[in-house]
C-alpha positions as CSV (number, residue, x, y, z in Angstrom):
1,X,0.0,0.0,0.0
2,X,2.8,2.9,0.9
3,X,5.9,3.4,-1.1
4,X,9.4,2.2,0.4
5,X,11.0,5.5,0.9
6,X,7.7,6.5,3.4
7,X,8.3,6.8,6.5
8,X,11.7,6.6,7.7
9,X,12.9,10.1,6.0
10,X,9.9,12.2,7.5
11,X,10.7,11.0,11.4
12,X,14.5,12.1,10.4
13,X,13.3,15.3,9.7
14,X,10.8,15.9,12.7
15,X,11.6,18.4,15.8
16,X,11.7,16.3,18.8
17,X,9.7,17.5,21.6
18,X,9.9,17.5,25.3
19,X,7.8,15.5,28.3
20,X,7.7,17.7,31.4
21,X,11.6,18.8,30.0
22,X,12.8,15.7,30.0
23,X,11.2,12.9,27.5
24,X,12.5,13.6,23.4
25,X,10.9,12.1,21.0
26,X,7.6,11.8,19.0
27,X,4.6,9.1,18.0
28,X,5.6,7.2,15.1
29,X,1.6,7.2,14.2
30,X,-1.9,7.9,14.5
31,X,-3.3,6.5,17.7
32,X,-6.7,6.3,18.4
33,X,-8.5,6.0,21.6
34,X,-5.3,6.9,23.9
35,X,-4.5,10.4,25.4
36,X,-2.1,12.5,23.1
37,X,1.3,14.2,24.6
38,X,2.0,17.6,22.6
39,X,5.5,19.0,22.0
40,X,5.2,20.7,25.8
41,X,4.4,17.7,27.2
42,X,0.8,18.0,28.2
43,X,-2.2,16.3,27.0
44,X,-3.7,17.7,23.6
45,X,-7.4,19.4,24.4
46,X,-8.8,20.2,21.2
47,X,-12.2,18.2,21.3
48,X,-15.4,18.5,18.6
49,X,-13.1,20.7,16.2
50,X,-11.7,20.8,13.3
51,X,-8.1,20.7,11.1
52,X,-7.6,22.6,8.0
53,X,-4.0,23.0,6.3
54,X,-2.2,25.7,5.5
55,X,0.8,25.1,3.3
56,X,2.7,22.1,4.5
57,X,1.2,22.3,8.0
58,X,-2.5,21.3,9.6
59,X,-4.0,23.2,12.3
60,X,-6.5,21.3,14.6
61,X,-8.8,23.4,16.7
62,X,-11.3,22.5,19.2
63,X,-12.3,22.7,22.9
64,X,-9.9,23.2,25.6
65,X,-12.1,21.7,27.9
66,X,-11.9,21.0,32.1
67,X,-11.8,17.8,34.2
68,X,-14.5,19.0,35.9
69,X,-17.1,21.3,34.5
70,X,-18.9,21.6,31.4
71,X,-18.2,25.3,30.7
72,X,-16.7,27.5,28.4
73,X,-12.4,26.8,28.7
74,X,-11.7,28.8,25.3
75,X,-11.0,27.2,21.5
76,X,-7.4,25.8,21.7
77,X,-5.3,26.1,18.3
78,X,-2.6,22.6,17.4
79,X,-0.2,22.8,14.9
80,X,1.2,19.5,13.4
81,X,3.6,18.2,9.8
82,X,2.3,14.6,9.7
83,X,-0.8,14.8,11.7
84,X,0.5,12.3,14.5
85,X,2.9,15.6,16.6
86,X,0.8,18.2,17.9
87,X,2.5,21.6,19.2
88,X,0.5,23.8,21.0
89,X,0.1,27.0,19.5
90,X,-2.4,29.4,21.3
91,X,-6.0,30.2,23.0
92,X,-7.1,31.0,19.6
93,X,-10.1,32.3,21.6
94,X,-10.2,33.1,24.9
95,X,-13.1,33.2,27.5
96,X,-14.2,36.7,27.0
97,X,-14.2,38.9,30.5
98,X,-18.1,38.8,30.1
99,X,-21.4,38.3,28.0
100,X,-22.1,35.4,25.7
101,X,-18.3,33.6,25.7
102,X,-17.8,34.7,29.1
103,X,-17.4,32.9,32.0
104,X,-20.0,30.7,33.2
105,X,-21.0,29.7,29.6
106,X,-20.8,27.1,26.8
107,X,-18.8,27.4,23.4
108,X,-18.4,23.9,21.7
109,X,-17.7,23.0,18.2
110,X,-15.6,25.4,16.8
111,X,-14.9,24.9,13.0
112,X,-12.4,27.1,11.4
113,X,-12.2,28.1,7.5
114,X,-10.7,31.0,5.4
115,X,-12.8,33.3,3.1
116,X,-11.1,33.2,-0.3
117,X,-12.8,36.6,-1.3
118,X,-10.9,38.7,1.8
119,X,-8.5,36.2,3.2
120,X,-9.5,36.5,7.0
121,X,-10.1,33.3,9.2
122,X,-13.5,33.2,10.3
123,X,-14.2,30.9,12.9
124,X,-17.5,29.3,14.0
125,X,-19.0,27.6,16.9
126,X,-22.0,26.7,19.3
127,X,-22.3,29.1,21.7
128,X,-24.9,28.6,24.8
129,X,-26.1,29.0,28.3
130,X,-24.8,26.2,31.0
131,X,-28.9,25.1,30.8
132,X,-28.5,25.4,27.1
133,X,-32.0,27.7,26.2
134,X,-29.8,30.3,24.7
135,X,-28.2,28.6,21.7
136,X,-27.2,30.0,18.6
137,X,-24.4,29.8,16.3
138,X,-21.6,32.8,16.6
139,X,-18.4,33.5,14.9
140,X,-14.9,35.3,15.5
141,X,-12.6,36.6,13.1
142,X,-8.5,36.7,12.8
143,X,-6.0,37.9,10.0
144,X,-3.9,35.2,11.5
145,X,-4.6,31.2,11.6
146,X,-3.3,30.8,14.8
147,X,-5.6,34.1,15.9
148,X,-6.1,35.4,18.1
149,X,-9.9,35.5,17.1
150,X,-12.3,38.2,17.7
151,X,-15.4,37.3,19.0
152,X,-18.3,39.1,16.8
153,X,-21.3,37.9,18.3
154,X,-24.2,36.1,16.3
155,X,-24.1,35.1,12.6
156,X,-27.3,36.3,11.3
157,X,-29.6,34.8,8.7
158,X,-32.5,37.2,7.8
159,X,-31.3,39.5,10.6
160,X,-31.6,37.2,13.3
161,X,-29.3,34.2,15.1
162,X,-29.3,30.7,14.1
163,X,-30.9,29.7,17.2
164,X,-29.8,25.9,17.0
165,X,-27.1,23.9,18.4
166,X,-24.7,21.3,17.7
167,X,-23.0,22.6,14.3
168,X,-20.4,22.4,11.5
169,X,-18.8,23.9,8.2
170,X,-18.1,22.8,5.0
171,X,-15.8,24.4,2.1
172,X,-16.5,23.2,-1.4
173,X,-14.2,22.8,-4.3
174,X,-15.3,26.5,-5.6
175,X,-14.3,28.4,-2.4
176,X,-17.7,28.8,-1.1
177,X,-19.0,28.4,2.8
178,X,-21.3,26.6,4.1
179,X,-22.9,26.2,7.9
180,X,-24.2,22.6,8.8
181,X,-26.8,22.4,11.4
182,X,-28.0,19.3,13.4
183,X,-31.0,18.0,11.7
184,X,-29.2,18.2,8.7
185,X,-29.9,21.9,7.7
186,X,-27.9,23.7,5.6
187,X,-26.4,27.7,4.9
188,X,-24.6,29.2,2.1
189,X,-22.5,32.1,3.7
190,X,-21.5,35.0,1.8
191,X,-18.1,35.8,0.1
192,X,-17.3,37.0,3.1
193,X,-18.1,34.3,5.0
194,X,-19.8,36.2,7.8
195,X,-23.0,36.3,7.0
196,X,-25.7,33.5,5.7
197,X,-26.6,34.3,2.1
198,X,-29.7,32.0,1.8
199,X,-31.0,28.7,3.7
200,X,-30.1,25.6,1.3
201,X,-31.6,22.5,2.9
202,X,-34.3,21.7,5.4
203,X,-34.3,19.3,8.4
204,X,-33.4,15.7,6.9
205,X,-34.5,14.2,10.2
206,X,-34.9,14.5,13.9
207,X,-31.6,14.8,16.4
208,X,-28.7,14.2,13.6
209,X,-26.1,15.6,16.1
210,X,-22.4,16.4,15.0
211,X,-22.9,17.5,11.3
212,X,-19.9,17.0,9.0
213,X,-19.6,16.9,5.6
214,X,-17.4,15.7,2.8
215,X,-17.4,15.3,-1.2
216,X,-16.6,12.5,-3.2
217,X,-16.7,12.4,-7.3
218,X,-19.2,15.0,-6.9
219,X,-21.6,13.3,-4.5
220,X,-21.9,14.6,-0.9
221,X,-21.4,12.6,2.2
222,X,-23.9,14.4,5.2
223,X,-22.9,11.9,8.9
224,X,-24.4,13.1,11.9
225,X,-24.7,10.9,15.1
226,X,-28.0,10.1,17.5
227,X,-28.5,11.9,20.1
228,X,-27.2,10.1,23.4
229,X,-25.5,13.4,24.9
230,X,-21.3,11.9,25.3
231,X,-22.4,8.6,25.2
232,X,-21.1,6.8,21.9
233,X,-24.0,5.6,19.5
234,X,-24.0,4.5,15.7
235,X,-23.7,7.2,13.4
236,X,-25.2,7.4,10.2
237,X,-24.9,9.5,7.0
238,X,-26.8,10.4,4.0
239,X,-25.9,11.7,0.7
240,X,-27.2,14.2,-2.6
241,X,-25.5,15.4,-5.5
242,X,-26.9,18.6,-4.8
243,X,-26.4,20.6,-1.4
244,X,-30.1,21.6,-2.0
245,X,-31.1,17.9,-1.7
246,X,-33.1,15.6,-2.1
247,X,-30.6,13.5,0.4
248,X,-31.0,9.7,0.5
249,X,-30.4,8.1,3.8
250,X,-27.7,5.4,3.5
251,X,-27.2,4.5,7.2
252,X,-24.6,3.4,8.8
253,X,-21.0,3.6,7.8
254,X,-19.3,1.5,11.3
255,X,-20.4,-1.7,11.6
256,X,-23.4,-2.1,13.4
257,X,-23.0,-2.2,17.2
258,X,-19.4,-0.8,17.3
259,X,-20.9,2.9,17.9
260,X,-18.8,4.0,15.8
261,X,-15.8,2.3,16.9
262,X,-16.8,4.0,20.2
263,X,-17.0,7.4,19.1
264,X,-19.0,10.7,17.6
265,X,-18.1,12.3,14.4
266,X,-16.9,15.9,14.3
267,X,-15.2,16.1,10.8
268,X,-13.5,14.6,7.8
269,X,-10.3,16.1,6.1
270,X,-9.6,14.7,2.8
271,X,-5.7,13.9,2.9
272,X,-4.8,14.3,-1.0
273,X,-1.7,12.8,-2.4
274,X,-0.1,12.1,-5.1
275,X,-1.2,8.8,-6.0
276,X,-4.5,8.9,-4.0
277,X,-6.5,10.5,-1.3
278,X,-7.3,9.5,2.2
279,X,-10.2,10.8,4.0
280,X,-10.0,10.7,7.4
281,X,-12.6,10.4,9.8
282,X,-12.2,12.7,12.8
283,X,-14.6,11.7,15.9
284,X,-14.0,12.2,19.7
285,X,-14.5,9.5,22.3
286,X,-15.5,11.7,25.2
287,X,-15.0,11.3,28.9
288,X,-17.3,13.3,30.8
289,X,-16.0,14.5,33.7
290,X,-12.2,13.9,32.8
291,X,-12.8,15.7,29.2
292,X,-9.2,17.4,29.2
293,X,-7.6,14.1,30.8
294,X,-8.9,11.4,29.5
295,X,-11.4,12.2,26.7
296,X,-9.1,10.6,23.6
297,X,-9.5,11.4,19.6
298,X,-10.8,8.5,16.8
299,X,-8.8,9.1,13.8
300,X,-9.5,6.9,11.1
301,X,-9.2,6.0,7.4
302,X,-12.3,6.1,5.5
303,X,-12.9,3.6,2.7
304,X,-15.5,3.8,-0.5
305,X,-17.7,0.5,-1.7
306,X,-18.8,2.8,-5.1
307,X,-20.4,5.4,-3.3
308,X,-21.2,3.7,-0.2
309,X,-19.0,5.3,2.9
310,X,-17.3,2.6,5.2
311,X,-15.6,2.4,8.4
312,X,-15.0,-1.2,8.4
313,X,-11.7,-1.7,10.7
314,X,-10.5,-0.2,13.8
315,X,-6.8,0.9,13.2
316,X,-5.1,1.3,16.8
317,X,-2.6,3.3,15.2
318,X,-1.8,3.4,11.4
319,X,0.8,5.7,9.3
320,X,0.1,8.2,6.4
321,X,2.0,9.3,3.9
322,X,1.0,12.7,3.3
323,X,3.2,12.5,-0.5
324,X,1.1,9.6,-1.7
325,X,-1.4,9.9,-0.1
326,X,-1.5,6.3,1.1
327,X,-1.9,4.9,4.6
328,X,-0.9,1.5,6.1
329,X,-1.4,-0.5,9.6
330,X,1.1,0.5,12.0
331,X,1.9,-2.3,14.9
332,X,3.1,-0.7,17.9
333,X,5.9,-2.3,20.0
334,X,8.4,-4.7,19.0
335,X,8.1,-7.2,22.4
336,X,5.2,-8.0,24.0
337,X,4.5,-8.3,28.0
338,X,2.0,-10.8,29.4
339,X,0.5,-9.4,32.8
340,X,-1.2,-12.3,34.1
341,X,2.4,-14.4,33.5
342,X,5.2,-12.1,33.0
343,X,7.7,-11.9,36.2
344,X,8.6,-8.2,34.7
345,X,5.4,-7.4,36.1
346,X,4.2,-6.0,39.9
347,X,0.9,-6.5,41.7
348,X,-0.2,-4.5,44.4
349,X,-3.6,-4.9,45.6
350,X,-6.7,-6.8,45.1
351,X,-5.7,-7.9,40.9
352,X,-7.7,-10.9,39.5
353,X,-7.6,-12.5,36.3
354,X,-10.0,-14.0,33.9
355,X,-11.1,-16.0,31.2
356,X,-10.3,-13.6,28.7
357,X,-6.2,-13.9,29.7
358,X,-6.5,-10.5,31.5
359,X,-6.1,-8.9,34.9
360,X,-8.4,-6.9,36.4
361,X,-8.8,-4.9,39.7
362,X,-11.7,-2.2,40.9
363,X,-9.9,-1.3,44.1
364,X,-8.6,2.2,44.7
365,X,-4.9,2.5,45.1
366,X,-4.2,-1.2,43.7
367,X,-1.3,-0.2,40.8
368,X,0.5,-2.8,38.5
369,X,4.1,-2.0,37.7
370,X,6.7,-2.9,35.6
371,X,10.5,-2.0,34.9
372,X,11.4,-1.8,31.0
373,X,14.5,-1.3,28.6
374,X,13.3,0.5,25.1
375,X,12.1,3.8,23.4
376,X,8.5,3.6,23.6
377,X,5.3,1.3,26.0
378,X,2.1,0.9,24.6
379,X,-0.7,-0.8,27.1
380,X,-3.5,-2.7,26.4
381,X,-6.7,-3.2,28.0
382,X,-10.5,-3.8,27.9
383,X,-13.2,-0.8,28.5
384,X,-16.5,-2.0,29.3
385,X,-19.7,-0.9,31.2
386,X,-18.4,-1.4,34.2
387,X,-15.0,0.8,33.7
388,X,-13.4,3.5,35.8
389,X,-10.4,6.0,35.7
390,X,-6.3,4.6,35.9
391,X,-3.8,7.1,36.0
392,X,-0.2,5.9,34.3
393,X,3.1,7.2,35.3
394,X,6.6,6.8,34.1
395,X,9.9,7.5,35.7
396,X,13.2,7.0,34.3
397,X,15.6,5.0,36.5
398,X,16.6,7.8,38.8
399,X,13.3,7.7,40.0
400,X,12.3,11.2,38.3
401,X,9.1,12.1,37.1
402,X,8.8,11.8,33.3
403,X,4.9,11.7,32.4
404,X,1.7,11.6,34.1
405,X,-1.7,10.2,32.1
406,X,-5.5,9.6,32.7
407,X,-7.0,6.0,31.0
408,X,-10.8,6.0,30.6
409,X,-11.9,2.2,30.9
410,X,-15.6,3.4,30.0
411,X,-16.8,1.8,27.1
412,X,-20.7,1.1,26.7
413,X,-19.8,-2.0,24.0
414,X,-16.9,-3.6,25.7
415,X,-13.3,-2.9,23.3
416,X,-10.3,-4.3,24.1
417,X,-7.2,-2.0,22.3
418,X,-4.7,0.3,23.5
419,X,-5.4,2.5,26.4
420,X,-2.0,4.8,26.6
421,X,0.4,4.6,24.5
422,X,3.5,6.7,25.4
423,X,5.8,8.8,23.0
424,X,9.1,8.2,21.3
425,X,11.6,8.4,24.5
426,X,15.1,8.3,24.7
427,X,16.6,4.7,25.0
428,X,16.6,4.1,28.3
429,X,15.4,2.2,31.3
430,X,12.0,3.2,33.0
431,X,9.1,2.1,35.1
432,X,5.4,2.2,34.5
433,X,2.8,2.0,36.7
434,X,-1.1,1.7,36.6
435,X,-2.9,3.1,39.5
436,X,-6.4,3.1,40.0
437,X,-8.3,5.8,40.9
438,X,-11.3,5.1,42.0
439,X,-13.3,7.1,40.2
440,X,-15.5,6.9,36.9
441,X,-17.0,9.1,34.3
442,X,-21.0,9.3,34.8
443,X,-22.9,12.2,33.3
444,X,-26.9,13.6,32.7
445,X,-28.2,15.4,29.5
446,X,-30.4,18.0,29.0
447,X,-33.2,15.6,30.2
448,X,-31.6,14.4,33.0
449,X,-31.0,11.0,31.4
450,X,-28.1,9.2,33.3
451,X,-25.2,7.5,31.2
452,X,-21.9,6.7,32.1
453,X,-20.2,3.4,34.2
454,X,-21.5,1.6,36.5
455,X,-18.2,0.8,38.5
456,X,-14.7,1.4,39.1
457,X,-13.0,-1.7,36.6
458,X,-9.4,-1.2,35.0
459,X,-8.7,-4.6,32.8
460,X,-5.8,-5.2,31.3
461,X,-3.9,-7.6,29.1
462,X,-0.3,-6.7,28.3
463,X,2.7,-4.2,27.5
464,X,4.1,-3.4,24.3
465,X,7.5,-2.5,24.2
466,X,9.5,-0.8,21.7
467,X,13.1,-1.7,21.9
């Protein structure tokens, strides 16, 4: 699938960045599913957003959010080369000292496009009370990617706000803007993209949360998700050769059951190459309270049956070539530890193991440790219903500090894959440890429907090492 010369010459080339001062290194692919370590070594926040490139560099922006509330944190701007190392850039938009993106309030989605009529960034996003009954859709502006954006209040259609919520853009091949609603509604903006020219599309269907769009051979690809608040549910899609419809419903595009691979979309960037184009499916796996923690990123390869959209396999981490175009498995770790038989391996506590060749503890304070020789650990575990919060360490072997992480062990449809996975770090010898913490992500929507886990689990199965 990838041409020989690949991958090798772009990690040559990459900056290394820094753990806490002290880890070098970088990821040597996409992960999904596992907290991300940016070049300042702390844990990219960037949820429900967006990435658009700009030369040879992407941008990913999105919700700098909490581990404990569900306000407004600001719109956090990523920079990346390969899509796999993220360096923070900047608070593209603040919390404003007061009034509607000031404290106390909710901004979510944001979605990020330039205006090829005047050149500025124009950025867009959901934009609320904490009881959410003052929604509407607002933008900010910036004459710099990286803003800082000014926030400008409302975008108007007719004279009056979009009074909706969950929301998301779309550029076409042409140049011109378009706002996606929930329910599937749709708005041509003006040239200068801060305004709505004319409603396109009507309601395709009731809920439809976490519009995104992408275009295929001239055929447009409209997924959305069901509305379960954070919890993971199938997400569907439908399509049109015309943005002004009519739109067929298609269904699903994960395999039924797999909600998604456990996630909710939020966009699709179209990777194009010279031999080929990847489309990449960009969903968030959230983790309500521990959003900033331990809410993790689903980053996938999209795949076409003629014009039927696919998700079929879970990648844990795969490689792109951003030349070609073309993508390929990536298997992380070169040796492989066996917790429930390896003598590497520590037990404190109140650690079980089952028929499924795994360990598993719910006890707070019980930790699992193990010494290692290599560059790079990867862990693996199983999330189910029943899952709580682990926090993983590393030190190096003077004992200091190196990296802290939060594992969420929540999944509704049980998953076992990796759970952490750290960076690239200097060959070395360290120790890794898995603490639970006792706690577990539960959360209510609007309706006061409860979701979350139902206990405090942490399963496991084994270490990767790379030597």
């Amino acid at each position: 699938m990838f041409a020989t010369k690949s991958i090798l010459s772009w990690f040559l080339l990459l900056a290394p960045f820094f753990v806490e001062g002290q880890v070098q290194g970088h990821y040597d692919a996409i992960y999904s599913g596992v907290p991300w370590i940016d070049a300042q070594g702390k844990t990219v926040s960037a949820r429900g957003g967006c990435i658009i490139k700009e030369k040879d560099t992407y941008f990913l922006f999105g919700e700098y959010k909490t581990d404990s509330a569900n306000v407004f944190n600001g719109f956090s701007c990523y920079s990346s080369k390969d899509l796999s190392n993220w360096r923070f850039e900047s608070m593209a938009l603040p919390v404003q000292p007061a009034g509607k993106l000031g404290p106390n309030r909710v901004g979510e989605r944001p979605k990020v496009m330039r205006s090829p009529t005047t050149g500025e960034y124009i950025m867009y996003m959901h934009v609320d009370s904490l009881n959410y009954k003052d929604q509407f859709v607002g933008y900010a502006t910036a004459s710099r990617i990286t803003g800082p954006y000014q926030f400008q209040g409302p975008l108007l259609y007719n004279g009056q706000p979009i009074r909706k919520w969950d929301m998301g853009s779309f550029q076409d091949d042409d140049g011109r803007g378009y706002i996606l609603i929930h329910g599937g509604e749709i708005y041509l903006l003006g040239a200068d993209y801060k305004h709505v020219e004319k409603k396109l599309n009507e309601a395709m269907g009731a809920g439809f949360e976490s519009p995104t769009m992408l275009k295929k051979n001239d055929l447009y690809y409209f997924l959305g998700s069901n509305l379960t608040s954070w919890e993971r549910n199938d997400n569907y899609y439908y399509t049109s050769r015309s943005l002004t419809g009519p739109w067929e419903k298609q269904g699903l595009f994960a395999p039924e059951g797999s909600l998604t691979w456990n996630s909710q979309c939020t966009f699709v960037l179209p990777i194009q190459g010279t031999k080929t184009t990847t489309w990449m499916y960009v969903g968030d796996r959230w983790s309500f309270p521990k959003q900033k923690s331990a809410g993790t990123y689903v980053w996938q390869p999209l795949s076409f049956e003629g014009n039927k959209l696919r998700l079929p396999i879970f990648y844990d981490a795969w490689q792109l070539n951003l030349q070609t175009g073309e993508y390929r498995m990536s298997t992380p770790g070169e040796a492989s530890i066996d917790l429930t038989t390896s003598k590497q391996v520590t037990r404190k506590g109140n650690w079980k193991q089952d028929s499924l060749h795994t360990i598993s503890s719910n006890r707070r304070g019980d930790q699992l440790t193990m010494s290692f020789h290599g560059r790079a650990v990867a862990l693996y575990g199983l999330s189910r219903p029943t899952g709580g919060y682990a926090r993983v360490t590393i030190e190096n072997k003077n004992g200091q500090h190196i990296l802290t992480s939060i594992v969420d062990m929540y999944a509704l449809v049980p998953n076992l894959a990796i759970k952490f996975a750290s960076p690239q770090l200097k060959d070395d010898t360290y120790t890794i440890t898995i603490t639970l913490m006792g706690e577990r992500g539960n959360w209510s929507d609007k309706r006061k429907n409860n979701y979350g886990s139902r206990g405090f689990d942490v399963v496991l199965q084994k270490f990767l090492v790379t030597k």
